[in-house]
Every structure is written in C-alpha cells, then in structure tokens.
N, C-alpha and C positions, 0 to 999 in steps of 0.2 A: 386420568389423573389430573386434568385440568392443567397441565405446563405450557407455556410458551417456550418457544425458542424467537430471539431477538436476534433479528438479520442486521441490526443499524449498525453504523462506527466499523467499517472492513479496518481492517490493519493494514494492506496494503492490496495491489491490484490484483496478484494470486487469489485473494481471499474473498473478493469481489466474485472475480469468476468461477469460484469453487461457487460461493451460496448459490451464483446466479442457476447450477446448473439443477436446481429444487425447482425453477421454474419460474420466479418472479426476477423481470427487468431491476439492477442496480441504481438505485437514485444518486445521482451528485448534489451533493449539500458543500456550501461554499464553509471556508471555515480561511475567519482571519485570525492573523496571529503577527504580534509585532518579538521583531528580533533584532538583536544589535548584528554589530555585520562581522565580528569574527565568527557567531555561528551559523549564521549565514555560509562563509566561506567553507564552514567544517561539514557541513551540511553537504553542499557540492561537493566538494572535495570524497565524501563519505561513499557520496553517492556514484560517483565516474568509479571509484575503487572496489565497487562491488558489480556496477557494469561489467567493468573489464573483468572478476574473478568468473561471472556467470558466462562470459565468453569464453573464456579460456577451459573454463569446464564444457561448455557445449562442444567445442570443438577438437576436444578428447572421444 
C-alpha cells in the first residue's frame, strides 16, 4: 500500500517507549520554547499533581 508510519514528535515518555519497542532507539531533539512564568508555574504545579495521582494509583 506504500504507508508510512511516522515515529517523530512522542507525546510523552510512555509513547517513547511503546514505539521504541518496534525496535528503533528514540532520538532526543531539543525543542525551545519561551514562557512567561505563571505558566511555568501551572505547568509544575500540573505536573507534581499527576506524580502524586500515578503514585497513589500504583500503590493501590
């Protein structure tokens, strides 16, 4: 049928390691990006609050 499938741009580290297991190594490509700092903070803040929800479900 002549398709590709396009492994670039993972969504997050889960997604990484699902492609990677087709057999090709994950490349890191840097990516800047400017932000003012309240979303910055929401960003952190986002981010510790679904830490701790993946914690509290693993240790169910």
């Amino acid at each position: 049928m002549g398709l590709t499938f396009d492994f670039d741009s993972y969504g997050s580290v889960r997604s990484a390691k699902f492609l990677a297991g087709f057999g090709l190594p994950p490349l890191a490509r840097v990516e800047v990006s400017r932000q003012i700092a309240s979303y910055k903070l929401f960003k952190l803040a986002n981010g510790l609050r679904l830490r701790r929800a993946r914690a509290a479900a693993d240790a169910v």
